[in-house]
C-alpha positions in Angstrom: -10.1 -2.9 12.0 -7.9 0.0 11.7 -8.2 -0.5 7.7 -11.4 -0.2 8.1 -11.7 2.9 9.9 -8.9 4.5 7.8 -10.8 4.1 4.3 -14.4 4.9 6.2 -12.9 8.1 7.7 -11.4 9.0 4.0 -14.7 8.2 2.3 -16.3 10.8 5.2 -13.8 13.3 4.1 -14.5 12.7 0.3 -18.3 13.1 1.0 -18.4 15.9 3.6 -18.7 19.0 1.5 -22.5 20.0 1.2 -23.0 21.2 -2.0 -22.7 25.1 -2.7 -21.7 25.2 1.0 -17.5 24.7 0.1 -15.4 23.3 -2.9 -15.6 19.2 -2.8 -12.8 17.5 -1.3 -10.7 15.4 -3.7 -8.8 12.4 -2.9 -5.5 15.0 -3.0 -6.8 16.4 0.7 -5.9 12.8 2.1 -2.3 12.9 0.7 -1.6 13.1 4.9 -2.4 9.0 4.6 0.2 8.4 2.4 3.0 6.1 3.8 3.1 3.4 6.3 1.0 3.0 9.4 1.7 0.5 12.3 0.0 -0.3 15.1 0.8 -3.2 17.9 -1.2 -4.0 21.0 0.1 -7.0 22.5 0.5 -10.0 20.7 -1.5 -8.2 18.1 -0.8 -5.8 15.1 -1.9 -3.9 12.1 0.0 -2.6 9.1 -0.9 -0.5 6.2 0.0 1.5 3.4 -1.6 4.2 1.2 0.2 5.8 -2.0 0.7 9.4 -2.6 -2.3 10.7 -4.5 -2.0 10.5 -8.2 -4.5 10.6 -11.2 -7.1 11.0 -8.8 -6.6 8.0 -7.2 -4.9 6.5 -3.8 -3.7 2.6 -3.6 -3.3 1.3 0.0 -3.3 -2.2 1.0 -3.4 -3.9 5.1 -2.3 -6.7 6.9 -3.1 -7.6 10.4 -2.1 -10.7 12.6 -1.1 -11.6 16.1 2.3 -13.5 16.7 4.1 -14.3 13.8 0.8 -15.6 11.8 -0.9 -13.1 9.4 -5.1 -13.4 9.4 -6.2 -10.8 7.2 -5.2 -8.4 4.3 -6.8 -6.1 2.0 -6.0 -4.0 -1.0 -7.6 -0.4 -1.3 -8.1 2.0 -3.8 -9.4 5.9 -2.8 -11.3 7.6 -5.7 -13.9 10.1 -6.2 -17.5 8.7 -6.9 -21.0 8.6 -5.9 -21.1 5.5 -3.9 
């Protein structure tokens, strides 16, 4: 879930400018994600990773589990686009 929200929130930021209104954001104004991110709630938890911006482009990747058993992962990549 947090994965989720993380890359949503960054395609937000991407996508917020209105045009003529302010200069586009680039992937370089979410070089704040880069490193690692943890979060534990009980018996569950969440990690994930993003890359320092570079040629335009941010790599992250997740995984999430509860216990010692992982149950999800995911590989990211931040870029700028239409879609």
């Amino acid at each position: 879930m947090m994965k989720s929200m993380t890359a949503a929130m960054a395609a937000m930021l991407l996508m917020a400018a209105v045009p003529g209104s302010a200069p586009a954001a680039t992937v370089g104004d979410l070089a704040w994600m880069a490193g690692a991110w943890v979060s534990d709630a009980g018996d569950e938890w969440n990690e994930e990773s993003w890359s320092d911006p570079r040629g335009g482009v941010m790599i992250g990747h997740s995984l999430s589990g509860a216990g010692d058993k992982a149950q999800a992962f995911e590989f990211l990549m931040l870029q700028p686009g239409t879609d």
